[in-house]
C-alpha positions as CSV (number, residue, x, y, z in Angstrom):
1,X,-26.0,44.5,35.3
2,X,-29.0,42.2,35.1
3,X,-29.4,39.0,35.9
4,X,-28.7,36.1,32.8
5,X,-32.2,35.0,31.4
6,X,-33.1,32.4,29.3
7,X,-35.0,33.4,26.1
8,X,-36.4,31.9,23.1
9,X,-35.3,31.9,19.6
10,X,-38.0,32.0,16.7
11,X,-37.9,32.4,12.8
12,X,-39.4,36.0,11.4
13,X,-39.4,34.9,7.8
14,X,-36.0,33.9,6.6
15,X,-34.8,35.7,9.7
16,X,-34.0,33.9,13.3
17,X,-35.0,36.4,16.3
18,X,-35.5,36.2,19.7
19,X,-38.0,37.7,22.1
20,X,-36.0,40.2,24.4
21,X,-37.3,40.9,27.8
22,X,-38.7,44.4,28.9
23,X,-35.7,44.4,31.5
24,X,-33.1,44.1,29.1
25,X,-34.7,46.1,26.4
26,X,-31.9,48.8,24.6
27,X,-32.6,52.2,23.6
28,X,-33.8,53.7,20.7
29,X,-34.2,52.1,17.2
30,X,-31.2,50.6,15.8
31,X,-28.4,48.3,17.6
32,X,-25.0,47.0,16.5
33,X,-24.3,43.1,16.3
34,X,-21.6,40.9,16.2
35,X,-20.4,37.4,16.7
36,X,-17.4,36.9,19.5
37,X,-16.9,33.4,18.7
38,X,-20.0,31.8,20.0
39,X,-21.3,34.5,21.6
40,X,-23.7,37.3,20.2
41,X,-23.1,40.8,21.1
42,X,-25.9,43.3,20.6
43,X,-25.2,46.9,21.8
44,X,-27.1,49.7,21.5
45,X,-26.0,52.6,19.3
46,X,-25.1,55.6,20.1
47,X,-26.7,58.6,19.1
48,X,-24.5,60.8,17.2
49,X,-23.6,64.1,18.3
50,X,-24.8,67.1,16.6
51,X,-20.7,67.8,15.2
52,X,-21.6,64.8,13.3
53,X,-24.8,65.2,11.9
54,X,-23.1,68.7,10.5
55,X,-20.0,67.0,9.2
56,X,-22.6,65.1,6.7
57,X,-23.8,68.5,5.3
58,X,-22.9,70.2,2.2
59,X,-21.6,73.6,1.9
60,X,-23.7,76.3,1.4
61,X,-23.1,78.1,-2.1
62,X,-24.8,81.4,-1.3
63,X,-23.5,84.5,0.3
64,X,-25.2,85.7,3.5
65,X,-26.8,89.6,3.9
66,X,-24.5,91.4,6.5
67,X,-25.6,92.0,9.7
68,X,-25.3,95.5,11.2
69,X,-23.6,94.2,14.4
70,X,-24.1,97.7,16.9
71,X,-23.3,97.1,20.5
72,X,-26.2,96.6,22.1
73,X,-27.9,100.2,24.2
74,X,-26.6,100.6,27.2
75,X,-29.4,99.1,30.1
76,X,-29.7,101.5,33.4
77,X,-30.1,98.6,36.1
Protein backbone atom coordinates (compact mmCIF):
# COMPACT_ATOMS: atom_id res chain seq x y z
CA UNK A 1 0.00 0.00 0.00
CA UNK A 2 1.52 3.48 -0.45
CA UNK A 3 2.50 5.74 1.81
CA UNK A 4 -0.30 8.66 3.09
CA UNK A 5 0.31 11.94 1.12
CA UNK A 6 -0.84 15.20 1.56
CA UNK A 7 -2.57 16.76 -1.52
CA UNK A 8 -4.34 19.78 -2.38
CA UNK A 9 -7.91 20.48 -2.97
CA UNK A 10 -8.89 23.12 -5.80
CA UNK A 11 -12.32 24.26 -7.46
CA UNK A 12 -12.88 22.98 -11.32
CA UNK A 13 -15.93 25.23 -11.80
CA UNK A 14 -18.69 24.54 -9.47
CA UNK A 15 -16.79 21.30 -8.76
CA UNK A 16 -14.00 20.81 -5.73
CA UNK A 17 -11.10 18.39 -7.03
CA UNK A 18 -7.93 17.42 -6.00
CA UNK A 19 -4.58 16.85 -7.76
CA UNK A 20 -3.85 13.04 -7.39
CA UNK A 21 -0.28 11.93 -7.49
CA UNK A 22 1.22 9.72 -10.35
CA UNK A 23 1.85 7.05 -7.53
CA UNK A 24 -1.51 6.74 -6.51
CA UNK A 25 -3.07 7.17 -9.82
CA UNK A 26 -6.20 4.34 -10.53
CA UNK A 27 -6.84 2.61 -13.69
CA UNK A 28 -8.75 3.30 -16.48
CA UNK A 29 -11.45 6.13 -16.88
CA UNK A 30 -14.14 6.11 -14.47
CA UNK A 31 -13.99 5.47 -10.50
CA UNK A 32 -16.59 4.87 -7.85
CA UNK A 33 -17.00 7.41 -4.82
CA UNK A 34 -18.36 7.60 -1.61
CA UNK A 35 -18.42 9.31 1.73
CA UNK A 36 -17.61 6.81 4.96
CA UNK A 37 -18.45 9.40 7.42
CA UNK A 38 -15.58 11.86 6.97
CA UNK A 39 -13.64 9.97 4.83
CA UNK A 40 -13.68 9.84 0.98
CA UNK A 41 -13.41 6.57 -0.71
CA UNK A 42 -12.51 6.54 -4.38
CA UNK A 43 -11.98 3.09 -5.97
CA UNK A 44 -11.36 2.20 -9.20
CA UNK A 45 -13.97 0.34 -11.31
CA UNK A 46 -13.88 -2.72 -12.47
CA UNK A 47 -14.10 -3.61 -15.88
CA UNK A 48 -16.95 -5.71 -16.70
CA UNK A 49 -16.60 -9.05 -17.92
CA UNK A 50 -17.53 -9.92 -21.35
CA UNK A 51 -20.91 -12.16 -19.73
CA UNK A 52 -22.00 -8.76 -18.91
CA UNK A 53 -21.41 -6.68 -21.75
CA UNK A 54 -23.74 -9.68 -23.60
CA UNK A 55 -26.36 -9.68 -20.88
CA UNK A 56 -27.08 -5.91 -22.15
CA UNK A 57 -27.71 -7.14 -25.69
CA UNK A 58 -30.90 -7.66 -27.42
CA UNK A 59 -32.03 -10.76 -29.05
CA UNK A 60 -31.47 -11.40 -32.35
CA UNK A 61 -34.87 -11.69 -34.50
CA UNK A 62 -33.41 -13.45 -37.50
CA UNK A 63 -32.89 -17.01 -38.27
CA UNK A 64 -29.32 -18.23 -39.00
CA UNK A 65 -28.33 -20.30 -42.50
CA UNK A 66 -27.42 -23.88 -41.37
CA UNK A 67 -24.11 -24.96 -41.27
CA UNK A 68 -23.18 -28.25 -42.94
CA UNK A 69 -21.31 -29.47 -39.85
CA UNK A 70 -19.05 -32.75 -41.65
CA UNK A 71 -16.41 -34.15 -39.44
CA UNK A 72 -13.45 -32.83 -40.42
CA UNK A 73 -10.93 -35.28 -43.25
CA UNK A 74 -9.15 -37.42 -41.55
CA UNK A 75 -5.13 -35.85 -41.31
CA UNK A 76 -2.23 -38.77 -42.01
CA UNK A 77 0.40 -37.46 -39.32
Amino acid sequence: MAAERQVKLFRNGANQAVRIPRDLELPGKDALMWKEGSRLVIEPVAARSLRAVLATLEPLDEELPQIDDRSPEPVDL
